[in-house]
C-alpha positions in Angstrom: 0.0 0.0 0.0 2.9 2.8 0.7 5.1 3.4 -1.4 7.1 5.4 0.2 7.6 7.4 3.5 9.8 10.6 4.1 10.4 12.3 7.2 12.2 15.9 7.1 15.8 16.5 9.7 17.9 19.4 10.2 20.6 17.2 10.9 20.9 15.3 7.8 24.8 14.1 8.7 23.6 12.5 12.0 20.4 11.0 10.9 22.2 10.1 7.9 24.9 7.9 10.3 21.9 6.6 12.3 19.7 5.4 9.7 22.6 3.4 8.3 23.9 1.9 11.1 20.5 0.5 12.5 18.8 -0.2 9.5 22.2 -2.6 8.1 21.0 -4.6 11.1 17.5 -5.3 9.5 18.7 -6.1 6.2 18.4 -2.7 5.2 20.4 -0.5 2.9 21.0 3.4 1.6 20.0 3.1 -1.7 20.5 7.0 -2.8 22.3 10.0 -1.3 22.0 13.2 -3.2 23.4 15.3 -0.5 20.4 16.7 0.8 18.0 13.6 0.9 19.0 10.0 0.8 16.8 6.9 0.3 16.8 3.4 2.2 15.9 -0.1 1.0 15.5 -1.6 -2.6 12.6 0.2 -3.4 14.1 3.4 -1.7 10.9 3.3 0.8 12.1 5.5 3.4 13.6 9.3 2.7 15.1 11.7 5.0 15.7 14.8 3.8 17.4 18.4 5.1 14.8 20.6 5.3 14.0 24.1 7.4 10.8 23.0 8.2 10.0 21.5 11.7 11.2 17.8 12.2 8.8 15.0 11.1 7.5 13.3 14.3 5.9 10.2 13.5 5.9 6.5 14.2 7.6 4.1 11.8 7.5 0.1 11.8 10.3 -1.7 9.8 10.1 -5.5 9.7 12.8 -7.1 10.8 13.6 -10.8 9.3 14.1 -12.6 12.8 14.1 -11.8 16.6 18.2 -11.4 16.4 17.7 -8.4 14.2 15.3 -7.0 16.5 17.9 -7.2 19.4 21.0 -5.8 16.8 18.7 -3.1 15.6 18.1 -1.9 19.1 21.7 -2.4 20.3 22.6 -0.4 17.8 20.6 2.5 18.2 21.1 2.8 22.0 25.2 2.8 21.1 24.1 5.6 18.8 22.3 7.8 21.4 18.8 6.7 20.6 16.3 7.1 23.2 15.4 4.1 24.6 11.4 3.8 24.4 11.1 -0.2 24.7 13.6 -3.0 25.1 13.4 -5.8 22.7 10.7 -8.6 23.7 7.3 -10.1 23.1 4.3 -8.0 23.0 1.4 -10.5 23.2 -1.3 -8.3 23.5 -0.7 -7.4 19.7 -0.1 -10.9 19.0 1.1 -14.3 20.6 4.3 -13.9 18.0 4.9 -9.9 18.1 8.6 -9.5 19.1 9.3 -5.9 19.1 11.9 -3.1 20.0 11.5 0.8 20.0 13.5 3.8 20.1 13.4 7.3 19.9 15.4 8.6 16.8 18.3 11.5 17.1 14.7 13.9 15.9 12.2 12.1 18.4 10.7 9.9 16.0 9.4 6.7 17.4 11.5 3.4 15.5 10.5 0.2 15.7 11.8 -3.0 14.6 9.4 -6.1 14.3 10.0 -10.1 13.7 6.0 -11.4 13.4 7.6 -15.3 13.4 8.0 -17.7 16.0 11.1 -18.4 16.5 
């Protein structure tokens, strides 16, 4: 249904380091960089891009291909200064196999990284 998402910084360089550090660890990678906006995943889903407008604040779900990933993805963000807004584990009340992490991004955007397998 999306086909893609953007969310505005003004501090492109250390979103730009953030975004590919955590997102390697889902199997994700920058798939364009023109300066001033870059683009993640095959289908470059996911831009961030300098702008002087406010910061986007928003919620974003990335699926991650097992549990592991979940735990590198958040491991990773925390080294990186990421808030920490929910430590890797099950969340049954979504459902029995919903294995999730959050954090808060370097421009307070909640991240999450979910595995939807058992495992």
């Amino acid at each position: 249904m999306i086909d893609h998402i953007g969310l505005r910084t003004h501090q492109m360089d250390r979103m730009r380091a953030f975004y590919a550090a955590v997102l390697a660890e889902l199997g994700y990678a920058l798939s364009a960089d023109y300066g001033e906006s870059i683009a993640f995943g095959e289908k470059m889903t996911l831009w961030i891009s300098a702008s002087d407008a406010a910061p986007s604040s928003t919620h974003l779900a990335f699926q991650a291909p097992s549990r592991d990933a979940v735990e590198r993805f958040h491991a990773a963000a925390l080294k990186l200064g990421a808030g920490d807004h929910g430590a890797p584990g099950l969340r049954p009340h979504y459902h029995e196999h919903y294995y999730a992490a959050f954090v808060i991004d370097p421009d307070g955007n909640n991240i999450e990284a979910v595995c939807h397998d058992a495992c």
